[in-house]
N, C-alpha and C positions, 0 to 999 in steps of 0.2 A: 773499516772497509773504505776502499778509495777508488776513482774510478778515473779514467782521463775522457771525459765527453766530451771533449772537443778532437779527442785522437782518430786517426783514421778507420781504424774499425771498430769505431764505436756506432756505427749506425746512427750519431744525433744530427739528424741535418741544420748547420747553421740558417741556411738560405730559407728554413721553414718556420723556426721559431726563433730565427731573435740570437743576437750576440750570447756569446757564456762571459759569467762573469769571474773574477780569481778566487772566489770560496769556493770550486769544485776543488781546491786543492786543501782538502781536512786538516790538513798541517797547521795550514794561514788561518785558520777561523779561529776568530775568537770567544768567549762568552760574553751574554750582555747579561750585566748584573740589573737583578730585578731589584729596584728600594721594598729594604723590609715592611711587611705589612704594617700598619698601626694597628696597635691593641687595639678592642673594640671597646667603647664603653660600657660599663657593666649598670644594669640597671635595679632598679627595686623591684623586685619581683617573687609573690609569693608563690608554688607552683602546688598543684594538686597531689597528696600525698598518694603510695602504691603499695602494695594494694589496695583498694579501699571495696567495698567492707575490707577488713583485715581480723586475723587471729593466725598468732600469737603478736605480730609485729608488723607495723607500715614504714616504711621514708619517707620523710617531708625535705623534699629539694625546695631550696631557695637564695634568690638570688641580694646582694646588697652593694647599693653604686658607692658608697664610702667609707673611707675604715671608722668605724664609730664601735656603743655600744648595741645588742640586737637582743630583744627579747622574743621565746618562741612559748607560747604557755596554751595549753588544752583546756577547755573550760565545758561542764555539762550545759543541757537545755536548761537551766535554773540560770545561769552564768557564773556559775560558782567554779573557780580554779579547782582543777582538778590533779595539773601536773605541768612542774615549769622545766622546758627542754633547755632552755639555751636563758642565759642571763650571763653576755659575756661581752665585750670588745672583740669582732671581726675584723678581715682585712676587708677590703672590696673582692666581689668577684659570689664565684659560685660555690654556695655549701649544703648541706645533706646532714639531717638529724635524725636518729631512728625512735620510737617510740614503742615500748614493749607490751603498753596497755595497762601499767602499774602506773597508780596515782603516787603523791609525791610521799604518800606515807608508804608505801612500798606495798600496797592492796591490790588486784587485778581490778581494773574497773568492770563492772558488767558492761551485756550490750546493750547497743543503743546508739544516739546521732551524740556527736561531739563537735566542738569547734576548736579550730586552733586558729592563735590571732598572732602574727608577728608585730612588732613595734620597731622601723629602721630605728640608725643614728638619726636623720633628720624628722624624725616625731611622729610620721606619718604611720598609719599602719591598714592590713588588711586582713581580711579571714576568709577560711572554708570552711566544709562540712567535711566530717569524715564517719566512720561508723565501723564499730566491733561486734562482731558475730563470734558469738561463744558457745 
C-alpha cells in the first residue's frame, strides 16, 4: 500500500506538521538489518521434576553450562541408589530425562519421598525431592 502525502488531496497539511520526508515513497525504503541475537549462556541448573507426586512417570528438566560428563541418579531416604538416569557426556544447553519409577534392577520402586541428585561436568552438584504415589 502506498500513498502520496504530500499530494494535493491528501489532506496532510505540511504547514501543521512538519516537512515529509522521502520514505513516504515504500519503493525507497530500505530494511535495517537487526545483529543476530547472542546465544544465551546456558547455566547449571537443576529444575523440579513434573509431576510430582508422580505415577506411573515424572521429567526431570535440567540444565548444563558445558559439554562434559552428567550424572542424574535417584537415591531412597536411606541414601541408597535406587536408579541411575543419565551417566553420559552432554552438550551444553537444556535436557529432559524421564523416569518410570523402576529402580535400576528393573523393580517398581514403592511410594514414598526420593531424591535425585545431578553431578555437572564441573563437580558441582545439586538435588530435589520428588515423591511416587502408588
Amino acid at each position: 500500500m502506498q500513498a502520496d502525502w504530500g499530494g494535493q488531496n491528501a489532506g496532510f497539511q505540511t504547514s501543521t506538521y512538519g516537512p515529509l520526508y522521502p520514505i513516504q515513497a515504500g519503493a525507497l525504503a530500505t530494511a535495517v538489518e537487526e545483529p543476530a541475537p547472542e546465544t544465551p549462556p546456558h547455566v547449571n541448573a537443576l529444575l523440579q521434576n513434573r509431576p510430582n507426586p508422580f505415577n506411573p512417570e515424572t521429567v526431570i528438566p535440567y540444565s548444563i553450562a558445558i559439554r562434559g560428563r552428567v550424572e542424574i541418579r535417584v537415591f531412597d531416604i536411606m541414601g541408597r541408589n535406587v536408579r541411575t538416569l543419565v551417566d553420559r557426556v552432554e552438550t551444553a544447553g537444556l535436557h529432559v530425562v524421564r523416569w518410570n519409577g523402576k529402580t535400576d534392577g528393573g523393580v517398581r520402586a514403592g511410594s514414598g519421598v526420593y531424591f535425585y541428585r545431578i553431578t555437572y561436568p564441573s563437580g558441582e552438584s545439586s538435588a530435589k525431592k520428588l515423591m511416587i504415589l502408588r
